[in-house]
N, C-alpha and C positions, 0 to 999 in steps of 0.2 A: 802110081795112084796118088791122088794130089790130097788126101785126111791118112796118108800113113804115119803111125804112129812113130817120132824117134824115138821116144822115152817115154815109159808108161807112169803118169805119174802116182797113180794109185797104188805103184810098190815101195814108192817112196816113206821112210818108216816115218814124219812127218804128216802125211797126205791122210785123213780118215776113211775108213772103207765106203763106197760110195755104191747105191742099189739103188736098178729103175724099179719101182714100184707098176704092178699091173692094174686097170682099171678099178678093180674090185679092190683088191689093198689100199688103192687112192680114197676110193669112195670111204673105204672102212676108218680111214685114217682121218679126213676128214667131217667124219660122223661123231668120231670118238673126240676131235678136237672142237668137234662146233663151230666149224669156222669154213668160208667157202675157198675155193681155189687160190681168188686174187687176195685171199690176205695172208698166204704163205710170203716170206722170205724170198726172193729169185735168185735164180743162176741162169745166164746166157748157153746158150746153147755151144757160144765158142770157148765156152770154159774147157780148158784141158781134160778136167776131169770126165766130162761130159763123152767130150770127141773120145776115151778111151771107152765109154759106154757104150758107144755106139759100137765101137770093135768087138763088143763081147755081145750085146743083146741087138743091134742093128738100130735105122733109123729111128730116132729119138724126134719126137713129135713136138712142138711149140704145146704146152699145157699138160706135159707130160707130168711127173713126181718121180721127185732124188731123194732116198733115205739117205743119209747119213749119217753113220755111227763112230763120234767122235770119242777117244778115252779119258776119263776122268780120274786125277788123285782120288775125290771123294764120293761121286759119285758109279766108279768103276766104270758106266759107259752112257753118254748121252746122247742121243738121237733128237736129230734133228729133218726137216723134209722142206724142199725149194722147186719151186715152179718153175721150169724150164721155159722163157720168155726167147725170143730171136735176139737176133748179134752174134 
């Protein structure tokens, strides 16, 4: 298989937990932020992190939504979310 995984980098204790978000979560997410699709942050769809996404929830869509929940000293845990673009 030519996107097998060698190394998953989401176990990496470095890497933050990373979640595809489903249409409705999207939608809710950018309800709650006021803000439309293209003015999220992106991530390539060849990002590493991604290609393991795809291993756990399957093909991952150009304008899809990545939670991720990075850890914080002070604020315990921040969450952030990026637009899945091509590359």
């Amino acid at each position: 298989m030519a996107n097998e995984i060698v190394f998953n980098v989401l176990e990496h204790e470095m890497v933050p937990e990373h979640f595809l978000l489903d249409e409705e979560e999207a939608a809710q997410v950018l309800r709650k932020l006021g803000i439309t699709k293209d003015q999220l942050p992106k991530i390539k769809r060849s990002d590493a992190a991604v290609q393991v996404l795809e291993n756990i929830y399957g093909p991952i869509e150009v304008g899809s939504i990545i939670k991720i929940i990075r850890k914080s000293l002070t604020a315990d845990q921040f969450v952030v979310y990026r637009l899945v673009i091509g590359g």
